[in-house]
Every structure is written in C-alpha cells, then in structure tokens.
C-alpha positions as CSV (number, residue, x, y, z in Angstrom):
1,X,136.3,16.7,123.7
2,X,139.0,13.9,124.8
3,X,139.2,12.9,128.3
4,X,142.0,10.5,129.5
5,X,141.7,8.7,133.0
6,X,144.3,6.3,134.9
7,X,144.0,4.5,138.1
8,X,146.9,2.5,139.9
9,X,145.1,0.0,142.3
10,X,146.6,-0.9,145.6
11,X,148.0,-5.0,146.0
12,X,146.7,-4.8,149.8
13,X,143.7,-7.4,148.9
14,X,142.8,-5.7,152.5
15,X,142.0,-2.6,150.9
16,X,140.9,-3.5,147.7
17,X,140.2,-6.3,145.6
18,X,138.8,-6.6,141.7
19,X,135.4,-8.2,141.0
20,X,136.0,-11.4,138.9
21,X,132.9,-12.1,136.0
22,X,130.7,-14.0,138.5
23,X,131.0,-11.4,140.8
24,X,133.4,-12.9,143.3
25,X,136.2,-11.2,144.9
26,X,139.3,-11.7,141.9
27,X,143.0,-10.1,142.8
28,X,144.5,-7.1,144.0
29,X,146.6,-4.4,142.5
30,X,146.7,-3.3,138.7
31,X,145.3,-0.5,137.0
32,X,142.7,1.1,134.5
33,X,143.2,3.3,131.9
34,X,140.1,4.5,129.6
35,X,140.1,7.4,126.3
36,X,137.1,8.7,125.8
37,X,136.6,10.9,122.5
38,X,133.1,12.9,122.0
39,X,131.9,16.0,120.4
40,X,128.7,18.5,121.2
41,X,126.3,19.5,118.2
42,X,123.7,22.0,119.1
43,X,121.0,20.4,116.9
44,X,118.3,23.4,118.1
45,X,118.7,26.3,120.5
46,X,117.2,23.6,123.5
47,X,118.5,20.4,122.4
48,X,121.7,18.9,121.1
49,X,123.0,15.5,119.9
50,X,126.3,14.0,121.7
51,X,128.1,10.8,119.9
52,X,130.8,9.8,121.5
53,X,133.2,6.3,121.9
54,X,134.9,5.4,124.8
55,X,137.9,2.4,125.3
56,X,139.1,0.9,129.0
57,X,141.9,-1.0,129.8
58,X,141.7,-3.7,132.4
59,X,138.4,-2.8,133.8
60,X,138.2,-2.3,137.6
61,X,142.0,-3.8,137.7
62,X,143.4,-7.0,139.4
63,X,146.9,-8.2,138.3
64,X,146.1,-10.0,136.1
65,X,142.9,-8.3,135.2
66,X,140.1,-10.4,135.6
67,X,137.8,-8.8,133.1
68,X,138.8,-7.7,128.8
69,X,138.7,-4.9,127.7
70,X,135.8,-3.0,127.0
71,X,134.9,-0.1,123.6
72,X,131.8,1.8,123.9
73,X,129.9,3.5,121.9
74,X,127.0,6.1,122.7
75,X,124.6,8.9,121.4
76,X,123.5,11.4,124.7
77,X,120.3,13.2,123.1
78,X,120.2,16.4,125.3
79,X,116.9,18.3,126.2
80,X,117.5,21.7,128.0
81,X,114.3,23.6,129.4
C-alpha cells in the first residue's frame, strides 16, 4: 500500500503553534507532508509480517519548521485469533 498525507497549518499562533525540540511553544503556520510505502505478507493463515518505511516533511509544522525531517522504518508482526 502507499498512503500520502498533507497538512496546511494555520499562522494564528492563537490557534496553533509547533512544538520546538525542548518542548517549547516554536512558530505558527507551515505544513507537513509524509509518504508512507508498506506491503502485507500473510506469513500463516493467523499471522502476517508488515515491513514498511515512512518519510515526513517538516514535522508538526512552524514556518520555519522547527524540527528535520524524519525516515522511518518498521516491521508490524500481526497475530489474528
């Protein structure tokens, strides 16, 4: 599967505000954009493996954006009873 997700931030620091490293309030405004690519593979009738990688842009937002950008990478090991 590929999911793509983008979020435009308001600049009213009234409404919303990014969180800066040390957890203080940082600017207003900007956006976040993340891809995330993963696939399914039924490993047994009850359980399945799910590797998958995942990019966002300008975490949590602020112009300018407070915090890099971030990759991921996972493995979801799924049990179903």
């Amino acid at each position: 599967g590929i999911m793509f997700a983008y979020s435009d931030f308001t600049s009213n620091s009234g409404i919303y505000q990014s969180t800066e490293r040390n957890g203080l309030p940082g600017p207003s405004g900007g956006h976040e954009l993340s891809l995330e690519s993963f696939y399914i593979w039924h490993w047994t009738s009850w359980s399945y493996l799910q590797p998958g990688v995942m990019w966002i842009n300008s975490p949590g937002g602020g112009d300018p954006a407070p915090l890099d950008d971030n990759f991921l990478a996972y493995l979801l090991v799924g049990i179903e009873l």
